[in-house]
C-alpha positions, 0 to 999 in steps of 0.5 A, spaced: 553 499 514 546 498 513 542 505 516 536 503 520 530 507 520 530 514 518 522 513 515 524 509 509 529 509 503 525 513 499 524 519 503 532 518 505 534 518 497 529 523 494 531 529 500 538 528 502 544 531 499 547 527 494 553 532 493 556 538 492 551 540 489 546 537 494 540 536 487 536 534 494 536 539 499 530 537 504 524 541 503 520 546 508 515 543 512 508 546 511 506 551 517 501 547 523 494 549 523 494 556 527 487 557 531 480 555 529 478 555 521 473 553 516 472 549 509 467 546 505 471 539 506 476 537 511 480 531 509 484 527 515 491 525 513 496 527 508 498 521 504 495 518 497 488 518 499 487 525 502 491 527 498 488 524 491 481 525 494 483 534 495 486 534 488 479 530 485 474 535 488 478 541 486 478 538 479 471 538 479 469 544 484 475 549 484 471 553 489 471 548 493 474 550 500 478 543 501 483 543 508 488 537 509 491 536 516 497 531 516 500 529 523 508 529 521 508 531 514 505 528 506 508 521 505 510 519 512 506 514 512 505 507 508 504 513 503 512 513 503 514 507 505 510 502 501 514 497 496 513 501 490 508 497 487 503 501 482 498 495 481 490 492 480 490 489 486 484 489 491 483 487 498 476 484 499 474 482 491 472 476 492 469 477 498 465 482 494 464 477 488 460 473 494 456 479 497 454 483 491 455 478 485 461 476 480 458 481 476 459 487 481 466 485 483 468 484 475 465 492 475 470 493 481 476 488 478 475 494 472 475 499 475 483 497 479 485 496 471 483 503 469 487 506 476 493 503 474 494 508 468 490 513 471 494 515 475 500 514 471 497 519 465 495 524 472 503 523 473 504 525 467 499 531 466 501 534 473 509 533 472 510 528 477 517 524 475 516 519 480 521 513 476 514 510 474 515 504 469 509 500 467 513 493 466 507 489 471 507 485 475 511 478 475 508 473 481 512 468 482 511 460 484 517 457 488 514 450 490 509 444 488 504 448 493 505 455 491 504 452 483 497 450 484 495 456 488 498 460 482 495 456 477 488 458 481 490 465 483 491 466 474 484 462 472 480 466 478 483 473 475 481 471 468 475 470 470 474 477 473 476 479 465 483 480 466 484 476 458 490 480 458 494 476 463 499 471 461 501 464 465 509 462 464 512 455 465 519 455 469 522 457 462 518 463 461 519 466 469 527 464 468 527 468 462 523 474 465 526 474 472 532 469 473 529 467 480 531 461 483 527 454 483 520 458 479 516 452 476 512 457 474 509 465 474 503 470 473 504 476 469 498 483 468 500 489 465 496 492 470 502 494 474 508 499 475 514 501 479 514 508 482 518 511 487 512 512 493 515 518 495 516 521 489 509 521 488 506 523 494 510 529 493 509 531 487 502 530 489 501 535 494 505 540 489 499 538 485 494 539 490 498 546 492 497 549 486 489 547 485 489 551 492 488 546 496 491 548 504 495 543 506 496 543 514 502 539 517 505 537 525 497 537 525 495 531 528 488 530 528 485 528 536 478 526 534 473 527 528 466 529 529 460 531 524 462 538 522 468 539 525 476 536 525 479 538 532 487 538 533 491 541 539 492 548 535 484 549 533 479 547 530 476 546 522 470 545 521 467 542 515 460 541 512 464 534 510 470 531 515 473 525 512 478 520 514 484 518 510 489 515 516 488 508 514 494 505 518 494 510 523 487 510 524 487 506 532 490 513 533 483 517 533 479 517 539 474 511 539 478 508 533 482 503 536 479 497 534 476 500 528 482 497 523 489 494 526 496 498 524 499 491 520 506 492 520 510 491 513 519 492 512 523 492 507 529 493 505 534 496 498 541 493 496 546 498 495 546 498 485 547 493 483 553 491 477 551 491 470 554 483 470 549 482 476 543 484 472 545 480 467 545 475 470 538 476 474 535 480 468 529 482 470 529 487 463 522 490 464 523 493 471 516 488 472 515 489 480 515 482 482 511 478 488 510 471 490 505 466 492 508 463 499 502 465 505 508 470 508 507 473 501 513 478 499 513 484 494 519 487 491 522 492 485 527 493 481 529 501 483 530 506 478 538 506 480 540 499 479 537 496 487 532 491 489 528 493 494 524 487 497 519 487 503 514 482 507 511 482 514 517 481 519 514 482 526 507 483 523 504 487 529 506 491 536 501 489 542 495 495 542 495 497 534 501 502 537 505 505 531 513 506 530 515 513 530 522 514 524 520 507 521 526 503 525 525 495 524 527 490 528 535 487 526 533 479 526 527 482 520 532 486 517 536 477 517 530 475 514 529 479 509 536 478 507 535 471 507 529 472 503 532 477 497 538 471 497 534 464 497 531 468 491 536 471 487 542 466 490 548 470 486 546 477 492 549 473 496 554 478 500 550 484 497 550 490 501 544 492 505 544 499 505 537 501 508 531 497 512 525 500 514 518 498 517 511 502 516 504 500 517 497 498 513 491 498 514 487 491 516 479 491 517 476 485 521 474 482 514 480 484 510 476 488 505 477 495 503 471 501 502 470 508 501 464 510 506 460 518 506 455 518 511 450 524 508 447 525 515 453 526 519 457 528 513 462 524 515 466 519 510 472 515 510 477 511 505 482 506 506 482 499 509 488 497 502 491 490 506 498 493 503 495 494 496 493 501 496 498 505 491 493 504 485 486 504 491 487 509 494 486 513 488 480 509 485 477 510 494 479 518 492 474 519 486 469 515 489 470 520 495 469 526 490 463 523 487 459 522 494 461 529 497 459 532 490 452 528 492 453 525 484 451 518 482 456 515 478 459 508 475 464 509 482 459 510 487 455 504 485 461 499 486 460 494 491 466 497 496 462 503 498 458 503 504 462 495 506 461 495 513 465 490 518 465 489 526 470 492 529 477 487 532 477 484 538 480 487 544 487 486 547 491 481 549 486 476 543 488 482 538 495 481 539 495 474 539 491 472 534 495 475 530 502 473 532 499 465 531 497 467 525 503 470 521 506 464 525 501 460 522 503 461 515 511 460 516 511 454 518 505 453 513 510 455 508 515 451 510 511 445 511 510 446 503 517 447 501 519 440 505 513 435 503 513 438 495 505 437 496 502 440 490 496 442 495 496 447 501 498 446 507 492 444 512 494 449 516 494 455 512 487 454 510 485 453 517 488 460 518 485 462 512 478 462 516 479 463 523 483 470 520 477 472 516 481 473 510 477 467 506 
């Protein structure tokens, strides 16, 4: 039986008892925010970038007084939900390349690569076992169209200095990931699977022993210059930054600032030695493709795939789930998808699905942005690639509240600014047209064998203001 919900395999597998002698018993809540209080920074949200941000500035000013304020607790978000995928991908990039100089992006492109083992060695460093297995990042080309868009995709991430990166034929994707109908691959070892909420968790720990508070069931009501304000009381801070990425529509004059994308997911039961032998997939290399409904994947540290996509991409008024519950008919699609790729699963079982959401700015960029007047800042806006960014917007974030000018807080992202979505019911159905936009694009690209891109795709391109 597949369990539905239940925030996501992550959280089920890494708290839940797994025996007599339960090695995973659940953890104490942290205690809610108990009346008024003050700090020197007060961060908005418990995921990986409030939480990267309070561990960098403790690291860098000890006596700073850093307060954390997370509405359920750490990693209820996309920070222990998402795909596992530790990688060098960066919303915006070419956006920035046309606004800032190919140059400036270069620094940016950078700047992700180094993030990659920053975060393994802060891992390490910290004691954080979080399965992490830097085997990179295989993507995948299934049709004529894809190839093309793969082959563009591997000359442009050269092009930005990535001289590391390998293009693979059919043969050399088979013998790397024996994934049906590939007619080609682009491979970086600028990635790594994790366990998302492993990290999170260890994280927190982390952040605990630096002598950062961390407040959870303290869910943050608005933000305003030098104070936090929640039900229970509230902080106030020389420096109030907002790290709710999907969760952001929530906050009071923020409904329209970033729109909660929908993304599922779902993990298949271990699998037989006899079945990976087959698939291979040796080096734990997390694995994505280059259809338009894109999807992402791992091989998990217990013998699982775990596979996601966007299902039903959007809930009408940037409204969130609650436990990460998906819909049954994304539940079918994903395992229509996990099965066209690896045939052989065929009749595997499906043992979790969950959903969660990520943050998308009007022109899909991510930014990091400190206000020195208000001392108001935020981070986020990662369009699903935020394991790795929320870490580089967190040291970016910790450079602008210590008032120092370095390599980070000169790169093109900081201060992006980006007009606000459409209202509703445009906002809804803008977006359900796009997703639709986009399948049937694919779909048009597997039946006609075209090496070219859908018209249709491109067209959803532009009006979505993704290109």
């Amino acid at each position: 039986m597949t369990i539905n919900g239940g925030i996501s395999f992550w959280y089920a597998t890494d708290t839940a008892p797994t025996g007599a002698g339960a090695d995973h018993p659940p953890r104490t809540p942290r205690t809610p925010l108990d009346g008024d209080a003050a700090a020197d920074v007060a961060i908005v949200g418990g995921g990986y970038t409030g939480l990267w941000t309070a561990y960098y500035l403790k690291r860098s000013a000890p006596d700073l007084r850093v307060t954390v304020l997370e509405q359920k607790f750490c990693g209820y978000g996309a920070s222990g939900r998402n795909g596992g995928w530790l990688y060098n991908g960066i919303a915006g990039r070419d956006r920035y390349a046309r606004l800032h100089g190919h140059q400036a992006a270069q620094r940016l492109q950078r700047a992700m690569n180094d993030t990659v083992t920053e975060v393994i060695d802060v891992a390490a460093k910290e004691g954080i076992d979080a399965d992490i297995h830097r085997g990179g990042v295989l993507e995948v080309a299934r049709t004529p169209a894809q190839l093309t868009r793969l082959r563009a995709f591997h000359a442009a991430e050269l092009a930005f200095g990535e001289t590391d990166r390998e293009l693979h034929d059919a043969a050399a994707t088979r013998a790397r990931i024996a994934v049906a109908d590939a007619v080609g691959s682009s491979w970086t070892p600028h990635g790594a699977r994790i366990h998302p909420l492993k990290l999170v968790k260890g994280l927190a720990a982390a952040c605990e022993r630096l002598g950062v508070v961390i407040h959870e069931s303290t869910p943050v009501t608005d933000i305003a210059p030098g104070r936090a304000i929640t039900p229970y009381g509230t902080v106030r801070a020389p420096h109030v930054l907002r790290c709710t990425e999907g969760f952001t529509a929530a906050l009071k004059g923020h409904k329209r600032s970033w729109l909660p994308m929908n993304s599922s997911m779902i993990v298949t039961a271990p699998l037989p030695e006899a079945t990976w032998a087959e698939i291979g997939w040796s080096d734990a290399a997390t694995l994505g493709d280059m259809a338009h409904a894109y999807m992402y994947a791992q091989r998990t540290a217990d013998g699982r795939i775990a596979i996601g996509g966007r299902g039903v991409p959007y809930r009408y008024g940037s409204r969130t789930d609650h436990d990460g519950r998906t819909q049954p008919a994304t539940i079918e699609a994903l395992t229509r998808l996990l099965t066209s790729f690896f045939p052989a699963l065929t009749g595997t079982e499906i043992t979790h699905a969950w959903s969660g959401v990520l943050g998308v700015p009007r022109d899909w960029c991510a930014g990091v942005t400190l206000d020195r007047a208000t001392g108001l800042g935020w981070a986020g806006g990662y369009v699903g690639s935020g394991v790795a960014t929320a870490n580089l917007a967190a040291r970016t974030l910790r450079d602008l509240v210590l008032g120092d000018t370095t390599e980070l807080t000169t790169l093109p992202w900081v201060d992006h600014r980006v007009r606000r979505w459409e209202p509703e019911p445009f906002r809804w159905l803008g977006v359900q047209a796009l997703y639709a936009a986009y399948r049937e694009a694919d779909r048009r690209e597997a039946a006609s064998h075209t090496p070219k891109t859908a018209p249709l795709a491109r067209l959803a391109d532009r009006v979505s203001g993704r290109h």
